[in-house]
C-alpha positions as CSV (number, residue, x, y, z in Angstrom):
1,X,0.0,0.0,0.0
2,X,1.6,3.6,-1.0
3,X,2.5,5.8,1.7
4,X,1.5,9.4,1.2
5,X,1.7,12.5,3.4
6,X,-2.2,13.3,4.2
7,X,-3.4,16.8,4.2
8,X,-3.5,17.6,7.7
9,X,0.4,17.1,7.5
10,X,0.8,18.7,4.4
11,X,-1.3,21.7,5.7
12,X,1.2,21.8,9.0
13,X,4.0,22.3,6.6
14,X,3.5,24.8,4.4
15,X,2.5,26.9,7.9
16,X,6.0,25.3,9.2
17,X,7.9,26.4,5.5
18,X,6.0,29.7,5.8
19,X,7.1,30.6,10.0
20,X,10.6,29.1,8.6
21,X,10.9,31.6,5.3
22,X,9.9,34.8,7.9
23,X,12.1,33.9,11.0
24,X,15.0,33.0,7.7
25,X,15.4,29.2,8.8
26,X,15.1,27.1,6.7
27,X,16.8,24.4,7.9
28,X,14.4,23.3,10.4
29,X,12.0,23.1,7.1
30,X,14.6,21.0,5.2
31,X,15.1,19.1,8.6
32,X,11.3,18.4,8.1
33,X,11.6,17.2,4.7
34,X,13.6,14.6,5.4
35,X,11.9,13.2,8.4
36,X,8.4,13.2,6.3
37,X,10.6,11.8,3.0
38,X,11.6,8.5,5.3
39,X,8.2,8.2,6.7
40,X,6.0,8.8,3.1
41,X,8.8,7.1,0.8
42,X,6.2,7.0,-1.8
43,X,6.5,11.1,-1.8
44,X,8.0,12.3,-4.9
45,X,10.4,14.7,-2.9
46,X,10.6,17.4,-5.8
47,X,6.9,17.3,-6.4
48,X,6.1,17.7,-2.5
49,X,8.5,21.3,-2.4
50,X,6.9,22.3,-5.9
51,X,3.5,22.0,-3.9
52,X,4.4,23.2,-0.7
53,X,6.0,26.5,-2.4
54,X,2.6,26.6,-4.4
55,X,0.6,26.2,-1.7
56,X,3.0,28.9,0.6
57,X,2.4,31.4,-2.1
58,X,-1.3,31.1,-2.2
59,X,-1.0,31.5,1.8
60,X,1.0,35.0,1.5
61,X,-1.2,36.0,-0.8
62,X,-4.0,35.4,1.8
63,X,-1.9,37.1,4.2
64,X,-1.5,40.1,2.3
65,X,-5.1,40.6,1.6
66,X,-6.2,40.4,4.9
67,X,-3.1,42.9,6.2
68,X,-4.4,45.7,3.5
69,X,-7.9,45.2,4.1
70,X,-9.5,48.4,5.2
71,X,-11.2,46.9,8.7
């Protein structure tokens, strides 16, 4: 049976890769990566970081719109 990272994980690290790109440590993140890559084996690693980084982007731009909105 494949071994996949389930959302609720997934969710926690794009919040984890986002914290990590604002504090500017992103080795903890990377440390992450590996941890979840031996546990999920079935994870493409270079798909999971293209999704994560999707998915960080589409939280900034959340962020951003609820920072400028007027109340």
């Amino acid at each position: 049976m494949a071994r996949y990272i389930p959302q609720y994980l997934f969710d926690g690290l794009v919040v984890q890769y986002l914290l990590g790109d604002i504090a500017r440590t992103p080795e903890f993140f990377d440390e992450l990566l590996q941890d979840y890559g031996k546990k999920y084996p079935d994870e493409n690693p270079a798909t999971l970081v293209a999704d994560l980084h999707a998915a960080a982007n589409e939280g900034r731009y959340v962020i951003r719109a609820l920072v400028n909105a007027p109340n």
